[in-house]
BAGU-984628 format. One record per atom (N, C-alpha, C, O): residue in three letters; atom name; x, y, z. Coordinates in Angstrom, 1 decimal, m for minus. Layout:
<setis>
SETI  aa at   east  north     up
SETI ALA CA      X      Y      Z
...
</setis>
This chain:
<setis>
SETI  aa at   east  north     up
SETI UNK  N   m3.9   m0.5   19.3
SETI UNK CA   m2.6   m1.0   18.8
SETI UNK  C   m1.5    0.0   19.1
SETI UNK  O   m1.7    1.1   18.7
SETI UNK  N   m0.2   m0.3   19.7
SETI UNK CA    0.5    0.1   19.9
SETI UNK  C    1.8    0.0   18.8
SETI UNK  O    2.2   m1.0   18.2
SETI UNK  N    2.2    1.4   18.7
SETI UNK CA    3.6    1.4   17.8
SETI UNK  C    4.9    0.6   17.8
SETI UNK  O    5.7    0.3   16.9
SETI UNK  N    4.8    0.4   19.3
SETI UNK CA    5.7   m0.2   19.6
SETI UNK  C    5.7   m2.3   19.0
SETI UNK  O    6.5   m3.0   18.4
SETI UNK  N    4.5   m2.5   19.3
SETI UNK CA    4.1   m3.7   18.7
SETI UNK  C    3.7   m3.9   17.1
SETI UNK  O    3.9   m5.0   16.5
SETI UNK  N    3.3   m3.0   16.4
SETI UNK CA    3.3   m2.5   15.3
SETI UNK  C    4.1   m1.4   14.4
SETI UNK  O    3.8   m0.3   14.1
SETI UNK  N    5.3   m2.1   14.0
SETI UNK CA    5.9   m0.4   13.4
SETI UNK  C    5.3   m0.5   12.2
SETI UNK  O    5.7    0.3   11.4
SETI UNK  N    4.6   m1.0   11.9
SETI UNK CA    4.4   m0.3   10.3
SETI UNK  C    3.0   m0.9   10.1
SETI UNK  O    2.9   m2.0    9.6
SETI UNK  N    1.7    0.1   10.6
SETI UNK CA    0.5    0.1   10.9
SETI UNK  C   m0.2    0.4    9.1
SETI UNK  O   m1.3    0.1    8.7
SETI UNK  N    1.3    1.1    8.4
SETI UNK CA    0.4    1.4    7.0
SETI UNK  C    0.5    0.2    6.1
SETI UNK  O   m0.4   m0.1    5.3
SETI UNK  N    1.7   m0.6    6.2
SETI UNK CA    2.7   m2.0    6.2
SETI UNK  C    0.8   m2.9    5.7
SETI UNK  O    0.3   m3.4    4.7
SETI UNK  N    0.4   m2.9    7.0
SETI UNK CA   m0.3   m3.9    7.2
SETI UNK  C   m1.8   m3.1    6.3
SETI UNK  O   m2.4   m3.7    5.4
SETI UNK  N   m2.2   m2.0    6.7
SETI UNK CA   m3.1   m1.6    5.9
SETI UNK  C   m3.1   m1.5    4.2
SETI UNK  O   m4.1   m1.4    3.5
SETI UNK  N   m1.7   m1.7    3.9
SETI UNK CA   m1.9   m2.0    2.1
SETI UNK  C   m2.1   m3.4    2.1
SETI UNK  O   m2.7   m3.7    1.1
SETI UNK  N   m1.8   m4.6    2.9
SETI UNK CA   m1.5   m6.1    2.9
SETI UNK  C   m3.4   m6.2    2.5
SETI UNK  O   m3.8   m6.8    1.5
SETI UNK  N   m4.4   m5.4    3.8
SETI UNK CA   m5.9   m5.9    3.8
SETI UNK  C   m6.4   m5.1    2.5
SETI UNK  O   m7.4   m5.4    1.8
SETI UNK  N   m5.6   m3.8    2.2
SETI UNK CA   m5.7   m3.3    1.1
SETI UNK  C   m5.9   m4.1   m0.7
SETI UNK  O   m6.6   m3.9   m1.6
SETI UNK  N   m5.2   m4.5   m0.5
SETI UNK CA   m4.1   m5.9   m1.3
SETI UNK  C   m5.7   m7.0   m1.7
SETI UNK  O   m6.4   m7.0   m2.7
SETI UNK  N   m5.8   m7.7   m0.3
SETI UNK CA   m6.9   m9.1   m0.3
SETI UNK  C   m8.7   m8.0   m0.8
SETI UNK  O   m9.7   m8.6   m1.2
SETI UNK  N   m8.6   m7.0   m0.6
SETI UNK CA   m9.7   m6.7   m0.9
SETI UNK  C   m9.7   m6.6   m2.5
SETI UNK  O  m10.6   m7.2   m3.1
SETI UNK  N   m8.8   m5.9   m3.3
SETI UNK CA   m8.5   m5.5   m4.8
SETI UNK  C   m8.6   m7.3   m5.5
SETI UNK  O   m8.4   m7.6   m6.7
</setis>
């Protein structure tokens, strides 16, 4: 995964963070 395609890699890790809780 690139930065450039992804700016906010942590963005998306609270979101799967989020559906697991």
């Amino acid at each position: 995964e690139s930065s450039s395609e992804h700016p906010s890699n942590q963005d998306r890790f609270g979101y799967f963070s989020s559906l697991k809780n």
